[in-house]
Backbone bond lengths (Angstrom), bond angles and torsions (degrees), N, CA, C in turn:
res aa  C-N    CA-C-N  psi(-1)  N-CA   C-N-CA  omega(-1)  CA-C   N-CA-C  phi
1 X - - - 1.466 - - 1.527 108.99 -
2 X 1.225 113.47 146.93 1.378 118.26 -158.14 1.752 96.64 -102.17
3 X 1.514 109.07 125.83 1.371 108.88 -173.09 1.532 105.78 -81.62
4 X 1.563 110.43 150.15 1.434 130.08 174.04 1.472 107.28 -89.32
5 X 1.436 100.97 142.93 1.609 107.52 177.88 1.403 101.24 -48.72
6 X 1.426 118.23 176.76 1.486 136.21 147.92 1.413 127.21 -78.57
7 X 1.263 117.35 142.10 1.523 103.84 174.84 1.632 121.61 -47.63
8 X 1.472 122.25 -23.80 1.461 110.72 -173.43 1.596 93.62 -92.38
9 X 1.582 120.49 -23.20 1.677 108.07 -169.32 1.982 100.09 -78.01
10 X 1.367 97.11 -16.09 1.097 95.91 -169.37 2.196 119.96 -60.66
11 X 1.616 96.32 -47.46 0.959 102.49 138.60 1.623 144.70 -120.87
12 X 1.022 90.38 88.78 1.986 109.63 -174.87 1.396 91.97 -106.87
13 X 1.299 94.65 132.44 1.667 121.69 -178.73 1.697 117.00 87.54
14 X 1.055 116.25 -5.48 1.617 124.01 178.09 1.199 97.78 -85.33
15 X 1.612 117.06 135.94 1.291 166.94 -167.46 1.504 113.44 -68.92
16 X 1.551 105.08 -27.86 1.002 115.36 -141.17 1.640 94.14 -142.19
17 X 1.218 116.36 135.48 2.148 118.10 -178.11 1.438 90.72 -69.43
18 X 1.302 82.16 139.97 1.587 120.93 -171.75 2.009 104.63 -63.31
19 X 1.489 109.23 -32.99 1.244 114.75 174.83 2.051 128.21 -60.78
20 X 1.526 74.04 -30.52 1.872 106.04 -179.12 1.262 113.43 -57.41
21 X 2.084 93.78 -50.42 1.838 103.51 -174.29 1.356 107.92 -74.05
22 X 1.519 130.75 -36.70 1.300 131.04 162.17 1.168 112.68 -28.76
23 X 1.217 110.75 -76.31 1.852 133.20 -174.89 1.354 90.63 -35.37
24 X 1.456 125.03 -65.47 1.827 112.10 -144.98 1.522 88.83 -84.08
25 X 1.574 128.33 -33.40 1.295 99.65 -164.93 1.914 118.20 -68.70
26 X 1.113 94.03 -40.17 1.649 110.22 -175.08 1.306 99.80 -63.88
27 X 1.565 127.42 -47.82 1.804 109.65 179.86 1.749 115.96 -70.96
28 X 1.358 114.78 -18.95 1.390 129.03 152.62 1.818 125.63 -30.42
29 X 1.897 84.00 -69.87 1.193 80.92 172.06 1.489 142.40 -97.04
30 X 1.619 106.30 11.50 1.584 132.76 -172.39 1.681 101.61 -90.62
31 X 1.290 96.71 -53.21 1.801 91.71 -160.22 1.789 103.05 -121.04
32 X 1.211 124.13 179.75 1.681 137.81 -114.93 1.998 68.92 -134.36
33 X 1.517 107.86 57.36 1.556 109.98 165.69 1.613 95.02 -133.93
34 X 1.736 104.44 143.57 1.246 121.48 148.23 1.188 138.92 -74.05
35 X 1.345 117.14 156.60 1.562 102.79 158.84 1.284 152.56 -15.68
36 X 1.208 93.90 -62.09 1.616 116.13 158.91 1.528 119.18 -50.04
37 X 1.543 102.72 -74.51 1.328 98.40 177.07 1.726 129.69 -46.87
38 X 1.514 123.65 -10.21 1.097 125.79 169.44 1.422 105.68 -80.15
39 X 1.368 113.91 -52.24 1.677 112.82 170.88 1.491 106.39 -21.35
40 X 1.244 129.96 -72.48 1.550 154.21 -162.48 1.281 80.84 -55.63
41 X 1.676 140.40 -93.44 0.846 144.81 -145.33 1.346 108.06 -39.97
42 X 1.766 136.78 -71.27 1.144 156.96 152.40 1.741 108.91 -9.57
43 X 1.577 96.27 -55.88 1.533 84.94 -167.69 2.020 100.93 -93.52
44 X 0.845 138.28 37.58 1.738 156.18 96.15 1.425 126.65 -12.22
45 X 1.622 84.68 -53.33 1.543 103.44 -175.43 1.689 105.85 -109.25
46 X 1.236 132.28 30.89 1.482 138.01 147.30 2.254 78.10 93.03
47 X 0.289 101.54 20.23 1.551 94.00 174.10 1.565 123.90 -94.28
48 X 1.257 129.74 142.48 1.472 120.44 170.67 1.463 101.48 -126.94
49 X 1.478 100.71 135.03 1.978 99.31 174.76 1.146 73.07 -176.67
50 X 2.048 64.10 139.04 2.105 99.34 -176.74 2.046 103.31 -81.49
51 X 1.403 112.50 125.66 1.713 102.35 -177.16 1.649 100.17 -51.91
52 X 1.186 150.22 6.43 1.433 129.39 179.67 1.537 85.70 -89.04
53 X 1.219 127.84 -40.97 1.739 125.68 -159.96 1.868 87.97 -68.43
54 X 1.562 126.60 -54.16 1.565 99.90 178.52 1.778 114.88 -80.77
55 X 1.095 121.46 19.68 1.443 110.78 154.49 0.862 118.29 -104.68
56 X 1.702 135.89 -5.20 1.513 138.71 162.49 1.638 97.75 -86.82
57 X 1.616 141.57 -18.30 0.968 129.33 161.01 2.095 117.20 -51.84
58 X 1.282 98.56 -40.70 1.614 110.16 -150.54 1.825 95.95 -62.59
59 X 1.919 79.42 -37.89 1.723 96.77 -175.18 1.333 130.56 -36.81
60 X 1.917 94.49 -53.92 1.525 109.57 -150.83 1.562 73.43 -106.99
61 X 1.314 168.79 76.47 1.620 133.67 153.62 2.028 85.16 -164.26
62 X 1.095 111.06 -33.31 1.561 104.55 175.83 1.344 134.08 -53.76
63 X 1.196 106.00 -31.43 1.517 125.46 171.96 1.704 107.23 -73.33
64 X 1.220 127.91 -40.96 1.382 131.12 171.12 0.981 101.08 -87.35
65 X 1.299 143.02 -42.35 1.856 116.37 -178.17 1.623 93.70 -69.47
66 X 0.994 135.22 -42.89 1.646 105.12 174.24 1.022 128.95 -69.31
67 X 1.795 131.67 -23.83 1.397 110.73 146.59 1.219 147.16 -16.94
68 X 1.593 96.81 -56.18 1.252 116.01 -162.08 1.291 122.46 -107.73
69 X 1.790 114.68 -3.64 1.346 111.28 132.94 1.862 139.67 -86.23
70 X 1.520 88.53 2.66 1.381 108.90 174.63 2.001 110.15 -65.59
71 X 1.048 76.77 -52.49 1.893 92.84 -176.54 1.873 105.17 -41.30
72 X 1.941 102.62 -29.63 1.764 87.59 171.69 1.939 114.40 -129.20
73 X 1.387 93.95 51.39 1.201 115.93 152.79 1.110 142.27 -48.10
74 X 1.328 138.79 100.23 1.463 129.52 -174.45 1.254 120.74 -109.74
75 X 1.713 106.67 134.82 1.444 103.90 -166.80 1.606 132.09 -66.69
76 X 1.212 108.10 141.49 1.935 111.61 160.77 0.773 115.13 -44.03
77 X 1.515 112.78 163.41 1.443 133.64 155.29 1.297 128.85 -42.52
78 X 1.202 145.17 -175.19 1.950 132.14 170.81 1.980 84.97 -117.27
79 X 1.092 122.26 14.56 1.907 103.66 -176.80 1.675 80.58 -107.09
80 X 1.137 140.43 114.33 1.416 151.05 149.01 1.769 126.59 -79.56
81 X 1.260 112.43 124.71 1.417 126.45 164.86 1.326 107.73 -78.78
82 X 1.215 130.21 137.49 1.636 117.14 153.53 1.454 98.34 -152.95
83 X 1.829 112.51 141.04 1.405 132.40 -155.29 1.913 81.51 -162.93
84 X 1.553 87.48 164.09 1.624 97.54 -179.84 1.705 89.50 -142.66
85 X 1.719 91.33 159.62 1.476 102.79 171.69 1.435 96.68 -113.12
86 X 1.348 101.92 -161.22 1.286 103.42 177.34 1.651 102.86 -145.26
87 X 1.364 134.73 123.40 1.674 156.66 -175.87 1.645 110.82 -100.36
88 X 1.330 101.52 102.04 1.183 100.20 164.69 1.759 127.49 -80.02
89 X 1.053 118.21 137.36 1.780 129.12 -146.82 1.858 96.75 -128.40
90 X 1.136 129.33 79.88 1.262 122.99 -166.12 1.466 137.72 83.37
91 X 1.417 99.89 -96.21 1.419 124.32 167.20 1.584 125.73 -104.09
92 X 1.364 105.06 -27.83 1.627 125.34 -160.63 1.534 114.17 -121.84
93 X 1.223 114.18 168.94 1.589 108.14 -172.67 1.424 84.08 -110.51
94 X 1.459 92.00 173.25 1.609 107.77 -176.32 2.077 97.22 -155.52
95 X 1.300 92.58 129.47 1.934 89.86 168.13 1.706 132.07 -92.71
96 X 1.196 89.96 126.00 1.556 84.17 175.13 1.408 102.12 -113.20
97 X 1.207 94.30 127.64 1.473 117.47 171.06 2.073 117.51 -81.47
98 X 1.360 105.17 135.65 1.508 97.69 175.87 1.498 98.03 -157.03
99 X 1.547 95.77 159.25 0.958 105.22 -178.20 1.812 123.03 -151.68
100 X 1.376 119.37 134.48 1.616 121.64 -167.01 1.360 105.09 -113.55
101 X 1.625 104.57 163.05 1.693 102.44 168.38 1.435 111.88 -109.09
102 X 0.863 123.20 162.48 1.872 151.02 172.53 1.513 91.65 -1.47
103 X 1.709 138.84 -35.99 1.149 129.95 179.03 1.471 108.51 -113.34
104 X 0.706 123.63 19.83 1.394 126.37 -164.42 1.150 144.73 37.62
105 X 1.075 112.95 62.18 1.600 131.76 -174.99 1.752 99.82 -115.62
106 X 1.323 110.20 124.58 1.106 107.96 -171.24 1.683 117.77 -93.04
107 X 1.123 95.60 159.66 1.848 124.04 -140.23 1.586 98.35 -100.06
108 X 1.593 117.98 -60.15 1.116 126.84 -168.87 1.689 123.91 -154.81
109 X 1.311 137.26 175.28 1.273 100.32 152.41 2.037 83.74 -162.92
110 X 1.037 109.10 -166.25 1.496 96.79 -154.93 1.852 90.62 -166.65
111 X 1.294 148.76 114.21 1.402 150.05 157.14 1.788 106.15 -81.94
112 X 1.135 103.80 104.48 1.712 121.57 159.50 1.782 128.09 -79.12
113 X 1.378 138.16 116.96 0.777 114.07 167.67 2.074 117.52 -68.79
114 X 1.093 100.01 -7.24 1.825 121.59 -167.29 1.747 103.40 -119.13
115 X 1.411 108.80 137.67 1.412 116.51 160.96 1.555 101.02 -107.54
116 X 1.085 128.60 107.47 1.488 158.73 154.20 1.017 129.06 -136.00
117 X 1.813 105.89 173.87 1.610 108.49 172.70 1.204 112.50 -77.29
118 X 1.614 140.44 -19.03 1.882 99.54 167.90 1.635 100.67 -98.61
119 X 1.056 134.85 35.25 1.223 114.62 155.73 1.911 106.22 -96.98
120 X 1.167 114.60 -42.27 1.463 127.18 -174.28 1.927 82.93 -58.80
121 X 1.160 131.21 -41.16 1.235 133.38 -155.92 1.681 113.80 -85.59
122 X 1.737 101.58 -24.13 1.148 120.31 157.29 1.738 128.33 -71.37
123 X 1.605 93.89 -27.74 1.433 95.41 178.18 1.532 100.63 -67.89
124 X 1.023 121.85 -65.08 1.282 132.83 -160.12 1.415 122.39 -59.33
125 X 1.306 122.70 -17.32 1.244 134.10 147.14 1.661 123.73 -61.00
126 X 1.571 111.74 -43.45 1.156 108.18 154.01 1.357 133.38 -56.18
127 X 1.178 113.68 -17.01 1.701 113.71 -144.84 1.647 92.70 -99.72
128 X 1.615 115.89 -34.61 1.352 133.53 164.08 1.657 124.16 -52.71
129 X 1.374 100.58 -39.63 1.479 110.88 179.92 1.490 108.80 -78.79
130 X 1.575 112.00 -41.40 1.484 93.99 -179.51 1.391 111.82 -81.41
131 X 0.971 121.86 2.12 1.280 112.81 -171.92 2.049 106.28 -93.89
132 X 1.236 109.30 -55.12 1.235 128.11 123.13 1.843 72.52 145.21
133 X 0.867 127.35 19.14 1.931 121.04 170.48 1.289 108.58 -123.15
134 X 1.476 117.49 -178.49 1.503 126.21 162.51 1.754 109.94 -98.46
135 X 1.544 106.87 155.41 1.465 96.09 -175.10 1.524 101.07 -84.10
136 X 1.596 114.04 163.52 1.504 111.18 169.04 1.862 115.84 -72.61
137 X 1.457 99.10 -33.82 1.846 110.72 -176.68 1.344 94.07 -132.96
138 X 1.732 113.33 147.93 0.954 131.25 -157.13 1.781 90.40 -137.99
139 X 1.067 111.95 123.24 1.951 107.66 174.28 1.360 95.81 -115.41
140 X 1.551 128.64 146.05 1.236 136.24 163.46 1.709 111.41 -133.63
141 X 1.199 87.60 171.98 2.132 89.74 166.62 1.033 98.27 -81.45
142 X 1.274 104.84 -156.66 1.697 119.66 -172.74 1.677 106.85 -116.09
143 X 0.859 90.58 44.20 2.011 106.27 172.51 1.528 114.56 -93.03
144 X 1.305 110.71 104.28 1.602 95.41 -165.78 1.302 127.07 -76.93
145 X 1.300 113.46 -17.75 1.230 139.10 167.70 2.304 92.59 -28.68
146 X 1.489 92.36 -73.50 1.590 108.54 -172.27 1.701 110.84 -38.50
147 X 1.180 95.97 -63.24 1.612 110.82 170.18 1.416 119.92 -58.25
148 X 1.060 143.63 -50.06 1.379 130.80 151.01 1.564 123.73 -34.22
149 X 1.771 114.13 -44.61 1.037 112.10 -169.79 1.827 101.55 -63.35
150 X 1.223 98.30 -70.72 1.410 100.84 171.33 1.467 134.51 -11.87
151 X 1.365 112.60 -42.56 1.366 129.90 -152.64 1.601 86.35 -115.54
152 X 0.891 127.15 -40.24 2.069 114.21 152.76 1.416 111.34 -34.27
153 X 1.518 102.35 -85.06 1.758 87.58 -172.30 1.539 125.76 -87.87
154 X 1.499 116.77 34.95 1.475 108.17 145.62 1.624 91.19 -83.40
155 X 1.199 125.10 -64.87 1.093 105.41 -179.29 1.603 154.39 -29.69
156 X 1.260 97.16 -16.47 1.241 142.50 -170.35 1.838 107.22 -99.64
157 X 1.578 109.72 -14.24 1.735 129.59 -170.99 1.939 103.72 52.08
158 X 1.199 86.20 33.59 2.044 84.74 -179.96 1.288 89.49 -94.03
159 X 1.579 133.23 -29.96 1.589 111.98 -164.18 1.698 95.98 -114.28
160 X 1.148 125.99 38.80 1.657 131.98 -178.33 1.825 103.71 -36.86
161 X 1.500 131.01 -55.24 1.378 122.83 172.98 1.276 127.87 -60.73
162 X 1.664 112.61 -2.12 1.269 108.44 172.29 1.685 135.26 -53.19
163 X 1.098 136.76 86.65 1.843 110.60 -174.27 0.805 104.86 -106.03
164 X 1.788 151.67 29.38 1.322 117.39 113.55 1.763 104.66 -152.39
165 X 1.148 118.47 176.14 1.047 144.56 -174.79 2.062 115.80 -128.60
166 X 0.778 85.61 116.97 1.808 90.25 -173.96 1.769 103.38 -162.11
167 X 1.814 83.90 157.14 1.587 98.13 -176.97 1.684 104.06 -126.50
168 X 1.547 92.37 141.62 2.234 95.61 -162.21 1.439 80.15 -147.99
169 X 1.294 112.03 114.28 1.766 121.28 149.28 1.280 114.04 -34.79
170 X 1.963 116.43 -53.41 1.000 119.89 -149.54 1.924 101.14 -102.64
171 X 1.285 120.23 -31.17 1.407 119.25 155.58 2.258 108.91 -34.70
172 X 1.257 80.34 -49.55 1.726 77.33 -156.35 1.650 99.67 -99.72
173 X 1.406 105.03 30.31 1.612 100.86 144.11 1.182 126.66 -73.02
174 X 1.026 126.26 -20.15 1.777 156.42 -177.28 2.059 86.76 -48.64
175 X 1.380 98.74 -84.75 1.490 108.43 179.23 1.319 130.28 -73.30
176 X 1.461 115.68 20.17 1.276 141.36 177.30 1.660 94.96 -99.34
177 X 1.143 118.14 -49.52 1.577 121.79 -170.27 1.435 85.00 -88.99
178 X 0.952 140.68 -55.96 1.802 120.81 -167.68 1.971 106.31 -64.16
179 X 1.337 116.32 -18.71 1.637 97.49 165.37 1.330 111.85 -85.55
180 X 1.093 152.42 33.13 1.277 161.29 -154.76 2.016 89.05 -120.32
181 X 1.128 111.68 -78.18 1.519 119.11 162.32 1.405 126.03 -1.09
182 X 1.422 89.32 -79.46 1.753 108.71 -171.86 1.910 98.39 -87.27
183 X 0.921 138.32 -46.17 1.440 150.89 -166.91 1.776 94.46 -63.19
184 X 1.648 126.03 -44.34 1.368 126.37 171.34 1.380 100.14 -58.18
185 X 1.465 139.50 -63.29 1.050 117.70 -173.24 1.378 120.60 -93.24
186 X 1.280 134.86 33.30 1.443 143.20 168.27 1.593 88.35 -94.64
187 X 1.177 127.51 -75.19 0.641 152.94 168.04 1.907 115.66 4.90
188 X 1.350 96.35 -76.56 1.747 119.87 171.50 1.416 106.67 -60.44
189 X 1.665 147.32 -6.23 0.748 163.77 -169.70 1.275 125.23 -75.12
190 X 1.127 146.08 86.40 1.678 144.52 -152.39 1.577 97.79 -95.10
191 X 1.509 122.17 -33.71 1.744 120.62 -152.68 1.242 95.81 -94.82
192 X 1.544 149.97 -10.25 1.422 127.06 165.14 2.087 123.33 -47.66
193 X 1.565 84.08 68.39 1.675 89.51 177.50 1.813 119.40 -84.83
194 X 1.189 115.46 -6.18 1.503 125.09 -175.90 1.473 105.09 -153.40
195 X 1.367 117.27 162.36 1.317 148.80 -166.05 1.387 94.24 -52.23
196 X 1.629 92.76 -85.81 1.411 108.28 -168.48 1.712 119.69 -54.80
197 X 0.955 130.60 -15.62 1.325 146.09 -169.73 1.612 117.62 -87.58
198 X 1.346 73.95 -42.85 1.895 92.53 165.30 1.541 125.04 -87.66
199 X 1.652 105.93 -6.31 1.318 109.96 174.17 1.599 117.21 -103.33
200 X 1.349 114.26 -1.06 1.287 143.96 149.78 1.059 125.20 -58.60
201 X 1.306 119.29 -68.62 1.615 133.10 162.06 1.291 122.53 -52.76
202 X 1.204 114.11 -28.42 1.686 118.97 170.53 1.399 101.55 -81.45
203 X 1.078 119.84 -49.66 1.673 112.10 -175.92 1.563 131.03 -55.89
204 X 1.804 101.64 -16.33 1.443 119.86 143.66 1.078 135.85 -50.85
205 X 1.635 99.67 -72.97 1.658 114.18 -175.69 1.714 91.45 -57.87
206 X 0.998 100.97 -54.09 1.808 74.07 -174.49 1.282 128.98 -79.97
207 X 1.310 131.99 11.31 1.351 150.44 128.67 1.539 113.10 -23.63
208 X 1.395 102.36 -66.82 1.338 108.47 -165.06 1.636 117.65 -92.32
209 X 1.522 91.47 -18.28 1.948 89.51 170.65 1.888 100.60 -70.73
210 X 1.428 127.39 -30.10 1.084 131.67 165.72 1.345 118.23 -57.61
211 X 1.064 126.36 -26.15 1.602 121.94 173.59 1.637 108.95 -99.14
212 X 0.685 104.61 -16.62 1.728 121.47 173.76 1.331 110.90 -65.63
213 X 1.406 107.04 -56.80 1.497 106.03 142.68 1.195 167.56 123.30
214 X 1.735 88.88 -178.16 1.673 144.58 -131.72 1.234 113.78 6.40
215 X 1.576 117.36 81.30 1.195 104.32 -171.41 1.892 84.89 -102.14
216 X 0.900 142.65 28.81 1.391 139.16 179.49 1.507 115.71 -113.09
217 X 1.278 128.11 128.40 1.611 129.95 163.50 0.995 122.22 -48.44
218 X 1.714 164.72 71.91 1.314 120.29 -151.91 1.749 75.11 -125.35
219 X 1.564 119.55 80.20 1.489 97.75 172.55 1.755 100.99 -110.59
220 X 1.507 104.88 -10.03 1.581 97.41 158.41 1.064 148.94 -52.95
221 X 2.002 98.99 -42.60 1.767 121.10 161.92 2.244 105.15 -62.14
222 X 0.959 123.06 -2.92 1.465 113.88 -169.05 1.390 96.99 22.06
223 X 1.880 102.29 73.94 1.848 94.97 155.47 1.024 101.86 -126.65
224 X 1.902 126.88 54.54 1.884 108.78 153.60 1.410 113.81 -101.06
225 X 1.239 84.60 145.26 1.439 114.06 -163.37 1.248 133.15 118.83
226 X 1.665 102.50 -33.12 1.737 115.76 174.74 1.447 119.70 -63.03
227 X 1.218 108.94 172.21 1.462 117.58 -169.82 1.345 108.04 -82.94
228 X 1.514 135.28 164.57 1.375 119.95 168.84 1.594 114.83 -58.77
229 X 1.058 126.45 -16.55 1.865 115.98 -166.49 1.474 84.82 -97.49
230 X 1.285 137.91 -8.01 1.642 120.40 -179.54 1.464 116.99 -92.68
231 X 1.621 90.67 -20.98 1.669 112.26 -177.88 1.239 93.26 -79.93
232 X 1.263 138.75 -56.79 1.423 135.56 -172.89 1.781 122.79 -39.12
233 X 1.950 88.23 -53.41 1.317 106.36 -174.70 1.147 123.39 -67.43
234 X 1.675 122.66 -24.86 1.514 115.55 152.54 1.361 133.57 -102.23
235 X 1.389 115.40 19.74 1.658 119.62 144.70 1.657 114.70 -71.24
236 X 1.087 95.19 -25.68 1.779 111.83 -158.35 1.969 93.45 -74.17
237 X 1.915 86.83 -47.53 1.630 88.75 -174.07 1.353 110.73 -74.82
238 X 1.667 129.22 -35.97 1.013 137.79 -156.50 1.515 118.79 -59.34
């Protein structure tokens, strides 16, 4: 097994306390603030940082803070919603696909530069792995693209626990109100200039609509009661 940095190797060589980069990245990706406006915020608090230094933070540290709140993940339901929005990335749109169960705690979510059947076919392979089962009910829109994919790999005996597949306007209002969430703050977002950058930044925001919530165990860390930066600091250590 491949060892994970430490919280201090994690940030070794930053300029800046390791508590700070937490702070800007996570209020970054929680609430309907820019760059800038964190600048302001920071320098409040006697601080100076250029906003490119916290958008090269969001870059390099988002992908490991979801690791490493991944590790106390708790699983969904097997009844799945799945609906896509659509993220504009520059010039061009791009789909992200997501998907919740019966309470809405979300399941998976997947950034496409393509709406097709192997990307919808890609989601769903993902959505299986993290979860680490197949769902029993599957709800979609009426995109056929989705439904075809689906109905490939049962065919295919990849989705064998499936028993049924169906499409409900009113089932998948459920995940109609959960893109409202992440889509507000995609949304407020000016710096989605590239693919990958934007598939970074989503892997935040939806980080934190996931801890928002509680879709995480943390009754091993005994942190209720703590503040969010104490809760942070021993997932981070844990």
């Amino acid at each position: 097994m491949r060892n994970r940095p430490s919280k201090t190797d994690l940030f070794k060589g930053r300029h800046f306390e390791q508590e700070i980069i937490i702070l800007c990245v996570r209020w970054y990706l929680r609430y309907k603030l820019s760059y800038r406006d964190l600048v302001e915020m920071m320098a409040e608090r006697g601080l100076s940082v250029a906003h490119t230094t916290i958008l090269r933070w969001v870059q390099r540290y988002t992908p490991e803070f979801d690791k490493r709140w991944s590790r106390f993940a708790a699983q969904a339901g097997t009844s799945w919603r799945m609906d896509k929005i659509y993220v504009r990335i520059r010039d061009r749109w791009a789909c992200l696909y997501r998907a919740v169960d019966s309470s809405g705690k979300t399941v998976c979510f997947r950034l496409s530069p393509r709406r097709n059947v192997a990307s919808a076919k890609a989601f769903f392979r993902k959505a299986v792995r993290s979860q680490g089962r197949s769902p029993d009910t599957v709800t979609l829109d009426g995109y056929a693209a989705s439904h075809r994919a689906v109905r490939e790999l049962q065919q295919q005996g990849r989705r064998a626990n499936l028993r049924e597949l169906r499409s409900s306007k009113y089932l998948n209002n459920l995940i109609e109100q959960e893109h409202r969430n992440v889509k507000s703050r995609l949304d407020a977002m000016l710096g989605l200039k590239s693919f990958a950058s934007a598939a970074t930044t989503i892997r935040g925001v939806e980080l934190m609509h996931r801890i928002r919530k509680g879709q995480f165990d943390l009754r091993a860390l005994a942190t209720q009661g703590q503040t969010p930066s104490e809760v942070w600091a021993a997932v981070l250590v844990a």
